[in-house]
C-alpha positions as CSV (number, residue, x, y, z in Angstrom):
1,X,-42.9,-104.8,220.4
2,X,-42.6,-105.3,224.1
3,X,-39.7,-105.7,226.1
4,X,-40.2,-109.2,227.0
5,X,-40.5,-110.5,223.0
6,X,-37.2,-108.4,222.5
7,X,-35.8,-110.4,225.0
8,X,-36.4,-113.5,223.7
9,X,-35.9,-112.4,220.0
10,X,-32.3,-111.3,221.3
11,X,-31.4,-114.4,223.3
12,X,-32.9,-116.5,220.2
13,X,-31.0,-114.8,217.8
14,X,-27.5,-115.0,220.4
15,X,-27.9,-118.9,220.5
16,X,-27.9,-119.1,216.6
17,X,-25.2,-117.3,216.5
18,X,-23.1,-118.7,219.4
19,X,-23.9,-122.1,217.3
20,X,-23.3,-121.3,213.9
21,X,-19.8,-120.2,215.1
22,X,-19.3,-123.4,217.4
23,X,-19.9,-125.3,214.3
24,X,-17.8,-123.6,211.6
25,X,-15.0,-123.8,214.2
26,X,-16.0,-127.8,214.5
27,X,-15.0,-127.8,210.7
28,X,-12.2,-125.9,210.6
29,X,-10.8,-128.1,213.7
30,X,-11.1,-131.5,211.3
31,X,-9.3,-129.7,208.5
32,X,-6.6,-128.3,210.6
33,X,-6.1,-131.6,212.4
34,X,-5.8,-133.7,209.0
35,X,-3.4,-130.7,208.0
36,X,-1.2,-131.2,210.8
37,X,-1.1,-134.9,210.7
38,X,-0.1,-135.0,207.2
39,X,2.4,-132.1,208.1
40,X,4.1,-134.2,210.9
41,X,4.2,-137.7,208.8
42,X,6.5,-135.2,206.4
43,X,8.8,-134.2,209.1
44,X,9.3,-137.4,210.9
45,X,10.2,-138.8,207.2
46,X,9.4,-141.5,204.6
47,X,10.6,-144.2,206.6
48,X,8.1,-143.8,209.8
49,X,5.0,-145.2,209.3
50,X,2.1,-143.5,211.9
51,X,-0.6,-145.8,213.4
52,X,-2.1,-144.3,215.2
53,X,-3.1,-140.2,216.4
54,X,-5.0,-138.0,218.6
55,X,-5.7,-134.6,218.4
56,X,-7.7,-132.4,221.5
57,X,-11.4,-131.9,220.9
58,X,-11.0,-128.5,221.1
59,X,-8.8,-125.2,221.0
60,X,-6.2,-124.6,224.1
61,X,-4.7,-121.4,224.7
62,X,-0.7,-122.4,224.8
63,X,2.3,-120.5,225.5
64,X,5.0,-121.4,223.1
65,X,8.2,-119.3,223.2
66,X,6.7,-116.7,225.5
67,X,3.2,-116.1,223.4
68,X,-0.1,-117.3,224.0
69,X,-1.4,-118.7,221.4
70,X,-4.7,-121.1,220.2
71,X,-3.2,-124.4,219.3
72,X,-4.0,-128.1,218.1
73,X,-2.4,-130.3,220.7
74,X,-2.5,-133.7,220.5
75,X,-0.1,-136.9,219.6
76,X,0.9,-139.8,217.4
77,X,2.1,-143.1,217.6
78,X,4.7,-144.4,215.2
79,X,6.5,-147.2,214.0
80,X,10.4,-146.3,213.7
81,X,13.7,-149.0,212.9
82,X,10.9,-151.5,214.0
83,X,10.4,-150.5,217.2
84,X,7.1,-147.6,218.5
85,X,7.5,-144.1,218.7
86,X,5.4,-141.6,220.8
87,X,5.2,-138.2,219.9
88,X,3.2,-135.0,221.3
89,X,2.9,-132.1,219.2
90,X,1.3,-128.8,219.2
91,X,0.2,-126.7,216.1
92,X,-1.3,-123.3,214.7
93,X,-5.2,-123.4,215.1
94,X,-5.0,-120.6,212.9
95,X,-2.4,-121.6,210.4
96,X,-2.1,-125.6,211.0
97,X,1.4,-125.1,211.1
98,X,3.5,-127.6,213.6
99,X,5.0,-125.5,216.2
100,X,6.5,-128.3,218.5
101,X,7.1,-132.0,218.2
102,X,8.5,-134.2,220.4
103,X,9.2,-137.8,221.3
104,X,7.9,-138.9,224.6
């Protein structure tokens, strides 16, 4: 094999790879999202009803409480003693878990 087919063979075989992982991280994005939104209906309580969200198309590096972590970030709008609510959040990528929430 010469050295110009293993070139191409290896760049080939980096692409696939670069966008099989692209992808499973696609789908583990929309789960963790879903996770998180369901996570903060429960901690801003029965009463709240949320209509509408937004969640980051992709991964940020965030530094929360001095570490850098890879985090959802994104927001929600809520309906609270009849009046709209605006909250940003920021969550786990890894775990989906809601690090900070706060109304805006």
């Amino acid at each position: 094999m010469s050295l110009k087919n293993l070139a191409k063979t290896t760049l080939v075989a980096t692409g696939a790879l670069a966008a099989m992982g692209a992808g499973a991280l696609y789908l583990l994005h929309e789960i963790d999202s879903k996770e998180v939104i369901e996570r903060i209906k429960s901690n801003l309580g029965a009463d709240t009803n949320i209509i509408t969200t937004w969640v980051e198309p992709m991964f940020q590096k965030v530094n929360v409480d001095g570490e850098d972590i890879w985090a959802l970030v994104g927001g929600v709008t809520a309906v609270q003693d009849d009046e709209e609510a605006q909250y940003h959040f920021i969550a786990s990528a890894l775990t989906g878990q809601l690090l900070d929430i706060q109304r805006v």
